[in-house]
N, C-alpha and C positions, 0 to 999 in steps of 0.2 A: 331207306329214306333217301330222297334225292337231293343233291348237291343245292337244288335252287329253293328246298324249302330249309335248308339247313343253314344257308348264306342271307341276312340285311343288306338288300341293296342301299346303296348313296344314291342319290339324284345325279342328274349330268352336270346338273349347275352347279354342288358342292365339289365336285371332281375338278371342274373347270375352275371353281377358287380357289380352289390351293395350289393347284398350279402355278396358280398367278403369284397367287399369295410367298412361295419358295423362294423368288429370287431374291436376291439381301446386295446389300453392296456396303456392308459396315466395313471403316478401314479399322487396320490392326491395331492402329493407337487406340481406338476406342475402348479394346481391353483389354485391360488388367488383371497378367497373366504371371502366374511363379509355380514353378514345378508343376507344371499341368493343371492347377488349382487356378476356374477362372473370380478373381477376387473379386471385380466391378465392370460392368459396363459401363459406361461412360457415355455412348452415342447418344444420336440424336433416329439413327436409322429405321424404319418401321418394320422392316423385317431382318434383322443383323442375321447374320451368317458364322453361327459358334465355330473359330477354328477344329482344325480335327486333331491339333494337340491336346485340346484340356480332356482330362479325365475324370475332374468332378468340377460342380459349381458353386461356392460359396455361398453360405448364409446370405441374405440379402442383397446377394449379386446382381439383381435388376429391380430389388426393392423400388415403389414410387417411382419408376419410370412411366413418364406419361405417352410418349408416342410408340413406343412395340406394338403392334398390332399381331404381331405371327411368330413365335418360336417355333423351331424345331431343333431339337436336340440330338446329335447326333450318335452314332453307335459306341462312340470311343467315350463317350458320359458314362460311368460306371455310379457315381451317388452326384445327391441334391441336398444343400445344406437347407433347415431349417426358413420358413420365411422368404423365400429365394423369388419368389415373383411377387410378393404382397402389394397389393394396391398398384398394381399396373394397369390402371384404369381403361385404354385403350385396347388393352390386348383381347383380342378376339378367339384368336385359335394356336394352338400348342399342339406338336407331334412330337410323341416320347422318343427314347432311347428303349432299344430293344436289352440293353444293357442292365436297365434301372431295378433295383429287386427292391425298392422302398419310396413312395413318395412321404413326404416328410412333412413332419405339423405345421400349418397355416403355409404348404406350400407356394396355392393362390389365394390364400386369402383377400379380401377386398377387388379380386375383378371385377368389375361389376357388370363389364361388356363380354367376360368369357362367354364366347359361345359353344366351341366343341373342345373337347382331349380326348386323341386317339395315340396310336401308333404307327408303325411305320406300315406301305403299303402293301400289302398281298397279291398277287394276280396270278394264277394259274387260269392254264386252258380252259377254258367252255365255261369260267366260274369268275362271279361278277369281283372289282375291285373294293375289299373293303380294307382298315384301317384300324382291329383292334388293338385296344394296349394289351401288351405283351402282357402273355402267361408269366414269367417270368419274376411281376410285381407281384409281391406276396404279404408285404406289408403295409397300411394306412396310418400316417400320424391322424394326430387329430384336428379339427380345420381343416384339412385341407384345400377344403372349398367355402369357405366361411363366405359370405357377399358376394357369392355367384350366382345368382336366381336367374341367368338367363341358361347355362352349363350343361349340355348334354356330355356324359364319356360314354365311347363306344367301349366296350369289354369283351371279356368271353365270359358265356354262361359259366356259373360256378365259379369264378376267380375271386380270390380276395379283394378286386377293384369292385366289380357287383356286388361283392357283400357290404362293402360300405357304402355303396350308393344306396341299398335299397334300406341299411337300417339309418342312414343321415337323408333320408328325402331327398335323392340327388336324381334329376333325370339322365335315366341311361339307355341305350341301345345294345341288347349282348343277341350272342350267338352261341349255337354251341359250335364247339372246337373242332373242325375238321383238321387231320393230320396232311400238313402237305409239304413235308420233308423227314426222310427216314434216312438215319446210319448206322451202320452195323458195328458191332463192338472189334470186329478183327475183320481180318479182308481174306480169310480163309480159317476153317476148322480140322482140326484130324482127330479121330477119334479110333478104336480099336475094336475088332467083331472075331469072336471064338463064338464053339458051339455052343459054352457055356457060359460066356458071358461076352454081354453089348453094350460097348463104350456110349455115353451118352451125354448132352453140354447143351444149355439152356443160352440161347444168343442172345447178349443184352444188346438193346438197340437205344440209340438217342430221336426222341423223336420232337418234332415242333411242329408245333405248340405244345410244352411238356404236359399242359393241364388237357390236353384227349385222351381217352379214356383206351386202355391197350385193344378192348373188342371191337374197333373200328381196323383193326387189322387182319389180315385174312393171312395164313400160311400155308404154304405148300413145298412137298418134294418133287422134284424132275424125274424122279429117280427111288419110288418106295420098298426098289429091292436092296436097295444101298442104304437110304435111312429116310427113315420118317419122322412127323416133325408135328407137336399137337398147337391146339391153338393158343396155348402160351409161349410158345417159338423153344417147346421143349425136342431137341434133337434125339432120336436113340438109333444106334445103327443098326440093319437088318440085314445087312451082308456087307461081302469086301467090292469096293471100288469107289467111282468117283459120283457124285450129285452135287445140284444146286438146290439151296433152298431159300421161295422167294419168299419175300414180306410181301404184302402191297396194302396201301391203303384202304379199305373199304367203297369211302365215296369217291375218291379220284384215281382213275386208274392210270394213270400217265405216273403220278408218286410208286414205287418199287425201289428193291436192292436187293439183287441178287448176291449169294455166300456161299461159297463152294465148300464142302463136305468131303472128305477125302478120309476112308474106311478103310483102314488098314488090316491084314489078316494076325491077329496078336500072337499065331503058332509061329508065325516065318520070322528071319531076320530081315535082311534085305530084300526088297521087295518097290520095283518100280509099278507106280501105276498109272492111270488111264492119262493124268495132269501130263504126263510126260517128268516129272519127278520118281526121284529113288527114294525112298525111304527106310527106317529100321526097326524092330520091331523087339522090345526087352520083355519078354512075360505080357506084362496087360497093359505096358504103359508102351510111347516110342520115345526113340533118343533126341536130345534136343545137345547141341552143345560137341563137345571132342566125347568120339566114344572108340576105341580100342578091342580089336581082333585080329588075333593070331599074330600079333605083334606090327599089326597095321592102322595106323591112325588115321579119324574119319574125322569130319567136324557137318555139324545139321545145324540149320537155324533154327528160329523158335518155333518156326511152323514146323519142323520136322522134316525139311526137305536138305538132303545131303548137297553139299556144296563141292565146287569146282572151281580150277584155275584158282586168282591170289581171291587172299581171305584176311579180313583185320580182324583179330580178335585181340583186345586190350592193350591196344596201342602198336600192339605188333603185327607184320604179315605173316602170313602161309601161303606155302603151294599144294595142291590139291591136284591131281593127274585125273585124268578122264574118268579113273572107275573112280577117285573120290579120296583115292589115297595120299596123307600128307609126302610131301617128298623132302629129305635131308641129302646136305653134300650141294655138289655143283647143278647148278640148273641152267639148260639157256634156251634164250627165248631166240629160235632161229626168225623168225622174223623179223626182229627188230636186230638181228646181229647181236645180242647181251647176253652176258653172261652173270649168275647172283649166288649166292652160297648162304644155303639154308643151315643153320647149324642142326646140334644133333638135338634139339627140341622142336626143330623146324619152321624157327623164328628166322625172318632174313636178316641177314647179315650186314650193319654198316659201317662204315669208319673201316682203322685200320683195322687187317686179320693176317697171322702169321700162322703157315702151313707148311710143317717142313722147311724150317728154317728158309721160305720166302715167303716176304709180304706182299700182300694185295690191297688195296683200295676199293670201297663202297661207297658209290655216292651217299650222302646222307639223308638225301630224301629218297632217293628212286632206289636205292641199292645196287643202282646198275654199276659190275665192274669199272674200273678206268682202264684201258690198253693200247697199245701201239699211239705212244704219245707221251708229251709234257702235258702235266693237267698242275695248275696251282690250287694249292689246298693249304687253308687259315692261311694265305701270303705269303705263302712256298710252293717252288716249283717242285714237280718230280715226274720222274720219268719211267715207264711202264713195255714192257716189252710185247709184241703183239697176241702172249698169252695171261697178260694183267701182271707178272711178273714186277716188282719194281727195280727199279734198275740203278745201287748205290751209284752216286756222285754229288757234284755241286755240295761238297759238305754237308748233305743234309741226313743226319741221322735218324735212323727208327729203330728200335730194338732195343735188346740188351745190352749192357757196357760195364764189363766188371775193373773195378780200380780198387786198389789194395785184393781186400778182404770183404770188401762191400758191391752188393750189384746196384746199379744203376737203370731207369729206363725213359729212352729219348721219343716224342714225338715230334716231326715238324724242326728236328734237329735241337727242339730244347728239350731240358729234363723237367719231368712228367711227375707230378706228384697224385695220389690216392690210389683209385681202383686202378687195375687193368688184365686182363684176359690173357693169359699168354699159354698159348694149347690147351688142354681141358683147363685149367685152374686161376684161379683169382689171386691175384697179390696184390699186395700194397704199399707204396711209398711214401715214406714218412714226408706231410705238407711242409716244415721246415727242412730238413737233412736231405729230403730228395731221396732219401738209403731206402733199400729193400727192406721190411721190418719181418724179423724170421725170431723162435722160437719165443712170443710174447703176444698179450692180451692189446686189443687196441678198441677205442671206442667211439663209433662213427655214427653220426646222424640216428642216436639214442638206442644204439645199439654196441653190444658187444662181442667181437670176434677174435679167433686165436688164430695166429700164423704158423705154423709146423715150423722147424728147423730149416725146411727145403725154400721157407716163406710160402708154401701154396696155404690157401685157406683152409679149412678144416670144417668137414660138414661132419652130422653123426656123433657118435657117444668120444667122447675123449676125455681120458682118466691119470689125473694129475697123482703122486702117490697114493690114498684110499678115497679121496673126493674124485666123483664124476659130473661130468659136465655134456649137456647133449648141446650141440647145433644144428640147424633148420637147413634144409637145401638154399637159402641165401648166404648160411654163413654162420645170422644170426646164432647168437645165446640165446638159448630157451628160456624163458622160467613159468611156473604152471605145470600145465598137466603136459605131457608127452606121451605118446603111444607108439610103441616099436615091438616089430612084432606081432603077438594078439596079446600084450600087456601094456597096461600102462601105468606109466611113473609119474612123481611129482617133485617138478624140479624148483627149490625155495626163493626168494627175493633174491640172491646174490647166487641165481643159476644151479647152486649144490643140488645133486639127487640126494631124496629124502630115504631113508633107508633105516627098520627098526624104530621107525616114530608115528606118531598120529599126526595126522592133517585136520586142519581144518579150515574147510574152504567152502565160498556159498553158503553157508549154513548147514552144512552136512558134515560129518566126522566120518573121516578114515583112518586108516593103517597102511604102512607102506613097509614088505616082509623085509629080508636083511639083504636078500637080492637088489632091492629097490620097487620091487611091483607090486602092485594095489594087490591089496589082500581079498579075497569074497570067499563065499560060504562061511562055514563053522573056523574060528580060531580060538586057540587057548592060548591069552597074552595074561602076565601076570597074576597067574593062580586062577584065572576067571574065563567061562566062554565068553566066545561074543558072535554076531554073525552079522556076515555084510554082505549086503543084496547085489547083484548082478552089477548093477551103476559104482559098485565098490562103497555105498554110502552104509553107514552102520546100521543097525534096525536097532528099534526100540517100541515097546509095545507088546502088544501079542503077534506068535511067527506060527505058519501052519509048514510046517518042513518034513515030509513024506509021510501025512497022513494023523502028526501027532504035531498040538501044541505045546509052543511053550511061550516060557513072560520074558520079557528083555528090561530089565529098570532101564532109570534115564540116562544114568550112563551108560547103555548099553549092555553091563555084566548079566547072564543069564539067572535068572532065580533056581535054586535049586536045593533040596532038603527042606524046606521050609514051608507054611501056609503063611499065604499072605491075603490082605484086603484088598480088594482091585474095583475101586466102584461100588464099594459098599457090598461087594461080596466076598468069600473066604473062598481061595484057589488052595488045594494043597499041591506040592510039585515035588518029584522024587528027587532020587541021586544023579539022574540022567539028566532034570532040568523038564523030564516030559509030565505034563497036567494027567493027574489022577482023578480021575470024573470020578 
């Protein structure tokens, strides 16, 4: 079907009036504007000009305005209150917002001069200009044309604006809907091809006008030995490397979007291809994110494609070397002469850092060392020798300062209270006392942490006479579920490991043995079996356990010696607890 039997033309002479008709010259006192809400018009102008601030337009906001001849509303219109043009007697013609997903009850009611409502203009190549209301409107109040007997709306065939024209007698112009802008859901795909199995991902696409119908799209692969693609823009791979796969419109060939396909081989790991990208390859999926071999650290974006040079992942950087590898320790950037220091997660380094009892300095944006120089920092000076070294004097202290019996530690030459880093370990100084705070629990920003004797923090299980207590790699007091090991514990409201008791958590009951760790399979607690599934959660009901059942009551104790009713049936069950059919 061809583009010009599928297109209403306009006449030259409606084209040439709205043209005319666009210009506006309302000034801004005219309206009556609060929080993007335009509340009233006020002018006198025949074609006002809606600021591109409002976002919606009040109930009755040009109610009974006699001279408006010409609205157009602009894109930044998201809704239309009730009433909102009623009896504007003068007004002639109206261009929607592409925005509006509802015109609303007795929107025009009373024009009585309305002649046209359309939308905003269309023009592509070789294909005439026309003017429907947006697919987009989905809902009709009612009236909304009430005392319009002169009113054509232009539409698209099939939209909820034509279905109320044609069941309220409204003269219409529709069309059906040619697609003439497509976007793709990602700006690249990866997928994975073994001999026995091909990754494969359905491309969602945004297309406008949403109301055309997806089979005016035609697809294709560049590339069907790499993947091919059906005509629901279903992709499946058919071998490893790189393709494109195009959409394109049907009737207008100029509309396309091309999406690159990148088929990776699922048996390899690392594995560059044709993009000039590296990528990784786990089993049937690939890596996205930090992924770890041979005690080498990678990081992939979400396309799958391994990254290089600095990296921000969650507010921190990283350095990445040519093959991809994170780098820790000193780094420098010989071109710019800098030098940065990656710690040993690979996060850069800012602020002060104390290495072998000398300090260094970190810009705090850039990371970039300070050296061979006086640099002021928080409104002190200090001085750096040409290898970042800093160089005591001018009284200004950094470090540690033991007085009595108690340590101390200064930044910027004053003393320093809360966190601080000093070689691998965290301490902390007391906000009022300033003191190191060593063999004791403290509780920071709704957490609780214990300081060793030496005052370094304490990560891992640490056990106070027969109470245990686990800490997080921040420090953190656990409480819940912990997993160390291939077991896991549950540690109560106030941190204790549970140990010789039941749990009960989620709405699941456990047991937690005199070790501490979650009990599963078969247990005999207090004269009774009982059995707890894989997830550690108890069972109840009927259990199939290698071949033979058995009954679990509600509290979990196993039935056994006895026949019982189960559903209006009689089970008998032995000494073992197993069903004797």
């Amino acid at each position: 079907m061809t583009v010009q039997r599928r297109w209403l033309c306009l006449t030259l002479v409606l084209v040439m009036a709205f043209s005319t008709l666009l210009a506006g010259s309302a000034l801004a006192e005219d309206f009556e504007i609060k929080d993007g809400v335009l509340i009233k018009y006020n002018g006198t102008d025949t074609a006002p000009v809606i600021p591109s601030s409002v976002t919606a337009i009040n109930a009755q906001a040009f109610s009974q305005n006699t001279t408006v001849t010409n609205i157009v509303i602009p894109d930044t219109v998201t809704s239309i209150g009730n009433n909102a043009f009623e009896y504007c007697t003068s007004l002639k013609y109206v261009t929607l917002s592409d925005k509006l997903k509802e015109l609303p009850d007795s929107a025009f009611k009373g024009c009585a001069n309305l002649i046209i409502v359309q939308g905003k203009q269309q023009a592509l190549k070789g294909v005439t200009i026309y003017y429907p209301v947006s697919a987009n409107v989905t809902s009709m109040g009612t009236g909304v044309f009430d005392g319009c007997p002169k009113v054509v709306v232009d539409c698209f065939k099939g939209s909820a604006v034509e279905t109320y024209a044609i069941n309220n007698n409204i003269k219409y112009n529709s069309i059906d809907p040619i697609i003439y802008s497509i976007k793709a859901g990602a700006a690249q795909y990866v997928l994975t091809y073994s001999s026995t199995a091909a990754g494969s991902v359905t491309i969602p696409l945004t297309i406008d006008p949403e109301i055309a119908a997806t089979n005016e799209l035609a697809w294709s692969s560049n590339n069907v030995a790499v993947a091919k693609v059906s005509s629901a823009g279903a992709v499946t791979a058919t071998g490893v490397g790189v393709c494109k796969v195009v959409v394109a419109s049907k009737d207008i060939n100029e509309v396309t979007v091309s999406v690159p396909v990148v088929v990776l081989d699922a048996t390899k790991g690392f594995q560059k291809r044709e993009d000039g990208n590296t990528y990784h390859c786990t089993g049937s999926s690939y890596s996205t994110g930090w992924y770890s071999e041979n005690g080498k650290w990678y990081y992939f974006n979400d396309l799958g494609i391994m990254q290089t040079g600095w990296v921000s992942v969650n507010g921190s950087w990283y350095y990445l070397n040519a093959d991809g590898v994170m780098q820790t320790g000193w780094l420098e950037d010989k071109a710019n002469n800098t030098w940065y220091y990656l710690s040993a997660s690979g996060a850069m380094t800012t602020g002060w850092l104390e290495l072998n009892n000398t300090w260094f300095y970190f810009d705090k944006t850039t990371g970039a060392m300070y050296a061979d120089g006086t640099y002021t920092i928080d409104g002190k000076q200090y001085t750096f020798d040409k290898k970042g070294a800093w160089i005591p004097g001018g009284g200004s202290t950094v470090g540690w300062k033991k007085e009595g019996n108690d340590w101390y530690f200064y930044v910027n030459g004053a003393l320093y209270s809360g966190w601080v880093k000093s070689g691998n370990s965290w301490y902390y100084m007391d906000k009022t006392t300033y003191k190191m705070v060593a063999d004791e629990f403290i509780y920071d920003a709704g957490h609780y942490y214990y300081l060793a004797p030496s005052g370094a923090m304490v990560t891992g299980w640490k056990q106070f006479g027969s109470t245990w207590y686990f800490f997080d790699g921040s420090g953190a007091m656990v409480t819940g579920w912990v997993k160390s090991g291939s077991s896991w514990y549950y540690m109560d409201e106030y941190g204790v490991m549970v140990a010789n008791d039941w749990v009960y958590d989620g709405g699941y009951v456990y047991y937690m043995l005199s070790s501490g760790a979650m009990a599963t399979g078969w247990r005999y607690l207090d004269g009774d079996w009982y059995y707890f599934l894989s997830s550690g959660a108890m069972a109840t009901g009927w259990l199939k356990d290698g071949g033979t059942w058995y009954y679990l009551y509600a509290d979990g104790s196993m039935a056994a010696n006895t026949t019982r009713n189960i559903d209006g049936v009689f089970y008998t069950f032995n000494g073992s607890g197993a069903w004797v059919e």
